[in-house]
LOTORNU-812563 format. One record per residue (C-alpha): residue in three letters; x, y, z. Coordinates in steps of 0.5 Angstrom, whole numbers, plus 500, padded with zeros to 3 digits. Example, Ala and Ser with C-alpha at 12.3 -4.5 7.8 and 13.67 -1.06 7.14 Angstrom:
REM residues 2
ala525491516ser527498514
REM end
This chain:
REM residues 203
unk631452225unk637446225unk638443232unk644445234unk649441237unk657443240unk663439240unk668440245unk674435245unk681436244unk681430239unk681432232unk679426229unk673425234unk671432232unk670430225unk667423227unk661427231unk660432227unk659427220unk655423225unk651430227unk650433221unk648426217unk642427222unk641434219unk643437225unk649444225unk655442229unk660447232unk666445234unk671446239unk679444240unk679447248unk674449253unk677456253unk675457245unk668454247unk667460252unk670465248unk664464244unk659462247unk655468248unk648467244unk645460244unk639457240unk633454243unk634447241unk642445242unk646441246unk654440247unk657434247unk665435251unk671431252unk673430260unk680430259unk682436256unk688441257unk688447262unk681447264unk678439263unk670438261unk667438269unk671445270unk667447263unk661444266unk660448272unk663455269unk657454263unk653453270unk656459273unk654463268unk648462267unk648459260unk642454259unk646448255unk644440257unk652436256unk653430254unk660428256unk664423253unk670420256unk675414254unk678416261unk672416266unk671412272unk664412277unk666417281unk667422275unk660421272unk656421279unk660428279unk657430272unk650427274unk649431280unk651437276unk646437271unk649433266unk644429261unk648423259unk656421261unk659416255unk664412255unk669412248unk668408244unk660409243unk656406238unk652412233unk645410236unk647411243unk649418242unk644419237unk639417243unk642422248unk643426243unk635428242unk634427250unk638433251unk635437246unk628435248unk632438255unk634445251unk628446249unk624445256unk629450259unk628455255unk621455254unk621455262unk626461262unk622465257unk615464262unk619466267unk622473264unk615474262unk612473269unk618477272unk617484266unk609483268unk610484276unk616489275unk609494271unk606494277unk605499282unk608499288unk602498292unk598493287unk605488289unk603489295unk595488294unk597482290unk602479295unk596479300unk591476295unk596471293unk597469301unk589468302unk588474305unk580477303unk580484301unk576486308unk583484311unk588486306unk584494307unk584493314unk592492313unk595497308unk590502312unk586502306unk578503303unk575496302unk573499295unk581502294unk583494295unk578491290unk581497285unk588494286unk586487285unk583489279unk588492276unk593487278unk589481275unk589486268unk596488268unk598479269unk592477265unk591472270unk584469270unk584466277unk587468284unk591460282unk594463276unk596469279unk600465284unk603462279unk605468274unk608470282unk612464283unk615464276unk617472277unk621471283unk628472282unk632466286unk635468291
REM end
């Protein structure tokens, strides 16, 4: 599969300049005149992309487009790139998660650069958001008590003191356990910590 890279940039001759550049590189360039087509057809990403997004558009300029991508949820690593920036801006999109902020005109290789770091980024993020669904459906399978069993055992508590809690048989708590450690497939009591942490849902 072909890394994926978006352009947003009102600019068609940058348009054209990015994508021939891009596409030299082997990689699929999508482009987009405005933030507003770009939403509208943003819905399935690929595990390895990145946009590449003017600051300065019409109607909604590339930071409004940062922090909707954010507010939806969408896991894309953004290079903006700017004739127009100034510091304040860029510590703005840096803060919000952006991989690179470059400044117009850029030489290929610097782009190139940022370019593979965000995708190497794309990549983390979706490895990460598939282990987490993973987790989350594995402890959505288990019964209620056996989430409660696995939340004691996760805190430290021994099967003596988790029985005496729920009010429980010692020999009904080692049954729980067992089931909860098949069901998650962890190994050891370490694993199962971390198949909890990756399953909770932030709040």
């Amino acid at each position: 599969m072909h890394d994926t890279v978006f352009v947003v940039d009102d600019d068609p001759a940058i348009r054209d300049s990015l994508s021939l550049l891009l596409e030299q590189e082997d990689m699929t360039v999508v482009s987009y005149e405005s933030a507003a087509e770009f939403l509208k057809n943003i819905d399935a990403l690929v595990p390895r992309c990145c946009a590449i997004i003017d600051i300065r558009m019409p109607d909604i300029d590339g930071l409004q487009l940062q922090a909707e991508i954010i507010n939806r949820g969408i896991l894309l690593p953004v290079i903006f790139l700017t004739g127009h920036g100034d510091i304040p801006m860029s510590v703005r999109a840096i803060k919000s998660g952006a991989v690179d902020f470059l400044t117009k005109p850029v030489s290929g290789h610097t782009l190139l650069e940022s370019v593979h770091v965000a995708l190497l980024e794309s990549e983390r993020l979706f490895s990460q958001a598939e282990a987490n669904h993973s987790a989350r459906s594995v402890l959505e399978s288990l019964t209620d008590r056996e989430r409660e069993v696995m939340s004691l055992a996760i805190e430290g508590r021994s099967n003596k003191e988790i029985a005496r809690q729920l009010g429980i048989s010692h020999r009904t708590v080692e049954i729980h356990r067992a089931r909860v450690m098949h069901k998650t497939g962890a190994d050891s009591l370490v694993e199962l910590v971390r198949i909890a942490e990756l399953g909770t849902i932030p709040s």
